[in-house]
KEBA-66542 format. One record per residue (C-alpha): residue in one letter; x, y negated, z. Coordinates in steps of 0.1 Angstrom, whole numbers, plus 5000, padded with zeros to 4 digits. Example, Ala and Ser with C-alpha at 12.3 -4.5 7.8 and 13.67 -1.06 7.14 Angstrom:
{atom "A" {5123 5045 5078}}
{atom "S" {5137 5011 5071}}
// end
This chain:
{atom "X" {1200 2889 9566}}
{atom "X" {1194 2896 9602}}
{atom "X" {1170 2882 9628}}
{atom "X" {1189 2866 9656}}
{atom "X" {1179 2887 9683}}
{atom "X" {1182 2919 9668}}
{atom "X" {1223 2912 9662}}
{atom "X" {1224 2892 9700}}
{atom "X" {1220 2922 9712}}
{atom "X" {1243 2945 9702}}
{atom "X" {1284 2940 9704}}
{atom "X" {1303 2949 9670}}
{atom "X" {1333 2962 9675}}
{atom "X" {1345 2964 9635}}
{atom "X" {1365 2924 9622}}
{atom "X" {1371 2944 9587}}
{atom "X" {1353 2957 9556}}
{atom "X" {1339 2982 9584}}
{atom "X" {1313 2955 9590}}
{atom "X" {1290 2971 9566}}
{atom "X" {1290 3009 9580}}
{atom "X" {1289 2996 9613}}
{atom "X" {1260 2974 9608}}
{atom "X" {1236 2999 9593}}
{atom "X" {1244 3024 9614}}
{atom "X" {1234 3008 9647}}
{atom "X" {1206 2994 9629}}
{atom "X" {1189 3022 9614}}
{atom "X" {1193 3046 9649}}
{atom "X" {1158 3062 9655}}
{atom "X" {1132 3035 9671}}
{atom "X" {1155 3007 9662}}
{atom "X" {1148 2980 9634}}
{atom "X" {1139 2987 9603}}
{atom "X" {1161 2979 9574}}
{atom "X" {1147 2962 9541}}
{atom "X" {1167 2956 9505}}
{atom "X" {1162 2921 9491}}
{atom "X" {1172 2918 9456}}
{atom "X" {1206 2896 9442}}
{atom "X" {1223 2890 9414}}
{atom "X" {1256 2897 9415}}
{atom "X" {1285 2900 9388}}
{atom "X" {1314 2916 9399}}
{atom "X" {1350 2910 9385}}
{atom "X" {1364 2935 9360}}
{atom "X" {1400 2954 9366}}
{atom "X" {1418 2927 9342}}
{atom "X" {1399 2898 9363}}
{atom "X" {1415 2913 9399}}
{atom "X" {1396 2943 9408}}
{atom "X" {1420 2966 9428}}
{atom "X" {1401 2989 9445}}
{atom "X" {1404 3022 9440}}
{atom "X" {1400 3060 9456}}
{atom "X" {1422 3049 9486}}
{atom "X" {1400 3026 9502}}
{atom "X" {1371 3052 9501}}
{atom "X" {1391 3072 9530}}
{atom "X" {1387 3042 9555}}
{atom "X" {1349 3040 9544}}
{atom "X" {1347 3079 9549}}
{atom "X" {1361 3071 9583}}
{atom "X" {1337 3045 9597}}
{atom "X" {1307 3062 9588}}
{atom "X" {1317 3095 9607}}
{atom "X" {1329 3071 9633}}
{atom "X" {1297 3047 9635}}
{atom "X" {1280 3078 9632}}
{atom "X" {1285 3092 9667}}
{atom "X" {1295 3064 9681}}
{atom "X" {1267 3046 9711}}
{atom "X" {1262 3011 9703}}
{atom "X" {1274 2989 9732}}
{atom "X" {1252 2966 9747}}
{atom "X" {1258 2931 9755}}
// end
C-alpha cells in the first residue's frame, strides 16, 4: 500500500511486471519514503496447477533493476 501523495507525485513509466522494481526503486532513493513489509498470506499455484515461470523471465527482472537503478524519477 501506498499513501496517495507519495505515488501523485512521481510518473511511472513501467505498464508491465516492471511495476515492482520500478516502484521500490524510486521509493527507497536516499531522503525519500520509507518502505515497510506488512505480512499476507499467500498460496501460490504449483507447476501442474499453471506455474510457468521460469529462468527466462529473471533476464527482464535483471534488466529493470539496473535500469530503475540509474534511472531519475520524473516528476509530475
Amino acid at each position: 500500500m501506498y499513501r496517495r501523495e507519495v505515488i501523485a507525485g512521481v510518473d511511472f513509466v513501467s505498464d508491465d511486471f516492471g511495476i515492482e522494481v520500478e516502484l521500490s526503486a524510486v521509493f527507497a532513493r536516499p531522503k525519500r519514503w520509507r518502505i515497510h513489509e506488512c505480512a499476507i498470506n499467500y498460496y501460490g499455484r504449483t507447476f501442474a496447477e499453471g506455474k510457468r515461470i521460469g529462468w527466462r523471465d529473471g533476464v527482464p527482472a535483471l534488466w529493470y533493476v539496473v535500469k530503475f537503478r540509474f534511472k531519475r524519477p520524473r516528476r509530475v
